[in-house]
C-alpha positions in Angstrom: -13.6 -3.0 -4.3 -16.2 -5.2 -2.5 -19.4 -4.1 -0.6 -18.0 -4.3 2.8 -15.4 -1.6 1.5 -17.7 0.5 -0.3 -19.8 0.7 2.9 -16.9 1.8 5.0 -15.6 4.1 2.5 -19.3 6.1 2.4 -19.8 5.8 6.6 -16.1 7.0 6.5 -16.4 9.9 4.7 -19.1 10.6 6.6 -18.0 11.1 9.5 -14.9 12.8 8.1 -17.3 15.4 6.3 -18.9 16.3 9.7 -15.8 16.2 11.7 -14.1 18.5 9.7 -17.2 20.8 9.5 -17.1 20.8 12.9 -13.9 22.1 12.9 -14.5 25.0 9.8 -17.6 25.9 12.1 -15.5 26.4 14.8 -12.7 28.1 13.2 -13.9 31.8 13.3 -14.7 31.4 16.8 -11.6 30.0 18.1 -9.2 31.8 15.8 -7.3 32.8 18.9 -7.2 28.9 20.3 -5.2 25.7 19.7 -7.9 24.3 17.5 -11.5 23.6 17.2 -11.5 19.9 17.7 -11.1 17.8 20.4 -8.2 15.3 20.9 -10.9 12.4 20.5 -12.1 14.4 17.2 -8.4 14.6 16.4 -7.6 10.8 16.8 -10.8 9.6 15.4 -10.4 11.9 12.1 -6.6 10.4 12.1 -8.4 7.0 12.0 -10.6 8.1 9.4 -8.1 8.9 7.1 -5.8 6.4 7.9 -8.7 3.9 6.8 -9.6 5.5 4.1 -5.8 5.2 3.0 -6.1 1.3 3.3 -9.4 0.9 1.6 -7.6 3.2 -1.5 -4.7 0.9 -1.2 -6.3 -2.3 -1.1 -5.3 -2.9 2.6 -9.0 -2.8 4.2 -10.0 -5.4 6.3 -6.5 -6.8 7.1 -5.2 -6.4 10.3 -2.2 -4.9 10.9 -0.6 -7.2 13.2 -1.3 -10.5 12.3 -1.8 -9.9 8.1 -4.9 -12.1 9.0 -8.9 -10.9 8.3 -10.5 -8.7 10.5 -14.5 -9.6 10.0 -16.9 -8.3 8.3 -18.8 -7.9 11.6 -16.1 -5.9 13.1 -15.4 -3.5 10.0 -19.0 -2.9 9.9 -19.1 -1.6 13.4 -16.2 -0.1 13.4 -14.7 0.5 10.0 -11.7 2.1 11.2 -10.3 -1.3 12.3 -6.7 -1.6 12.5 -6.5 -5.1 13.8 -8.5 -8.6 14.4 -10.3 -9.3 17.3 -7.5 -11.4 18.9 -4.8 -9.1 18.1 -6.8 -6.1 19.5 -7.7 -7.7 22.8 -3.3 -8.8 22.8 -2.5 -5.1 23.1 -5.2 -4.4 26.5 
Protein backbone atom coordinates (compact mmCIF):
# COMPACT_ATOMS: atom_id res chain seq x y z
CA UNK A 1 0.00 0.00 0.00
CA UNK A 2 1.47 3.45 -0.82
CA UNK A 3 1.66 6.62 1.38
CA UNK A 4 -1.26 8.34 -0.12
CA UNK A 5 -3.37 5.22 1.05
CA UNK A 6 -1.89 4.73 4.26
CA UNK A 7 -2.84 8.44 4.98
CA UNK A 8 -6.39 8.01 3.95
CA UNK A 9 -6.69 4.82 5.66
CA UNK A 10 -5.52 6.60 9.29
CA UNK A 11 -7.69 10.06 8.52
CA UNK A 12 -10.48 7.45 7.65
CA UNK A 13 -10.58 5.62 10.50
CA UNK A 14 -10.58 8.60 12.19
CA UNK A 15 -13.28 10.06 11.52
CA UNK A 16 -15.12 6.66 11.52
CA UNK A 17 -13.83 6.18 15.26
CA UNK A 18 -15.56 9.57 16.21
CA UNK A 19 -18.52 9.19 14.22
CA UNK A 20 -19.44 6.14 15.59
CA UNK A 21 -18.63 7.37 19.12
CA UNK A 22 -20.84 9.85 18.44
CA UNK A 23 -23.44 7.59 17.91
CA UNK A 24 -22.62 5.00 21.12
CA UNK A 25 -22.71 8.42 23.12
CA UNK A 26 -25.87 9.10 21.96
CA UNK A 27 -27.38 5.76 22.21
CA UNK A 28 -28.60 5.71 25.90
CA UNK A 29 -30.13 8.97 25.31
CA UNK A 30 -32.09 8.35 22.30
CA UNK A 31 -32.97 4.72 22.95
CA UNK A 32 -36.46 5.71 22.25
CA UNK A 33 -35.50 7.58 18.68
CA UNK A 34 -34.65 6.60 15.14
CA UNK A 35 -30.95 6.87 15.69
CA UNK A 36 -28.29 9.11 17.09
CA UNK A 37 -26.76 10.22 13.91
CA UNK A 38 -27.60 12.56 11.43
CA UNK A 39 -28.39 11.64 7.76
CA UNK A 40 -25.01 13.63 6.87
CA UNK A 41 -23.31 11.50 9.78
CA UNK A 42 -25.06 8.52 8.06
CA UNK A 43 -23.80 9.19 4.44
CA UNK A 44 -20.44 10.32 5.35
CA UNK A 45 -19.77 7.13 7.72
CA UNK A 46 -21.22 5.10 4.47
CA UNK A 47 -18.40 6.87 2.61
CA UNK A 48 -16.02 6.03 5.17
CA UNK A 49 -16.52 2.60 4.93
CA UNK A 50 -17.07 2.30 1.53
CA UNK A 51 -13.39 3.85 1.10
CA UNK A 52 -12.01 1.95 3.42
CA UNK A 53 -13.42 -1.13 1.36
CA UNK A 54 -11.41 0.14 -1.82
CA UNK A 55 -8.23 1.03 -0.05
CA UNK A 56 -8.44 -2.96 1.49
CA UNK A 57 -9.23 -4.00 -1.99
CA UNK A 58 -6.75 -2.23 -3.87
CA UNK A 59 -9.29 0.11 -5.54
CA UNK A 60 -8.13 3.53 -3.78
CA UNK A 61 -7.59 6.35 -5.84
CA UNK A 62 -9.43 5.13 -9.02
CA UNK A 63 -12.39 6.60 -9.94
CA UNK A 64 -15.32 4.87 -10.31
CA UNK A 65 -16.55 6.10 -13.52
CA UNK A 66 -13.91 6.61 -15.79
CA UNK A 67 -11.25 3.68 -14.24
CA UNK A 68 -8.91 6.70 -14.60
CA UNK A 69 -6.76 8.37 -11.34
CA UNK A 70 -8.29 10.50 -9.08
CA UNK A 71 -5.17 12.85 -7.69
CA UNK A 72 -3.30 12.73 -4.98
CA UNK A 73 -4.50 16.32 -4.31
CA UNK A 74 -8.04 15.31 -4.29
CA UNK A 75 -7.74 12.02 -2.08
CA UNK A 76 -5.84 14.00 0.29
CA UNK A 77 -8.61 16.46 0.76
CA UNK A 78 -11.15 14.35 0.48
CA UNK A 79 -10.17 10.67 0.83
CA UNK A 80 -13.48 9.45 0.38
CA UNK A 81 -13.26 10.16 -3.39
CA UNK A 82 -15.34 8.17 -5.53
CA UNK A 83 -14.55 9.82 -8.76
CA UNK A 84 -11.91 12.21 -10.75
CA UNK A 85 -12.42 15.70 -10.92
CA UNK A 86 -13.97 15.59 -14.41
CA UNK A 87 -16.21 12.82 -13.79
CA UNK A 88 -17.39 14.48 -10.46
CA UNK A 89 -18.14 17.93 -11.99
CA UNK A 90 -20.17 15.43 -15.17
CA UNK A 91 -22.76 14.29 -12.56
CA UNK A 92 -23.66 18.40 -11.24
Amino acid sequence: MDMLAREAQEALRKRSQRLRARALAFADELAAEAGALTESERQELSAIDAALARIDGGEFGNCARCGGAIGRHRLRAIPEARHCLTCSAAER
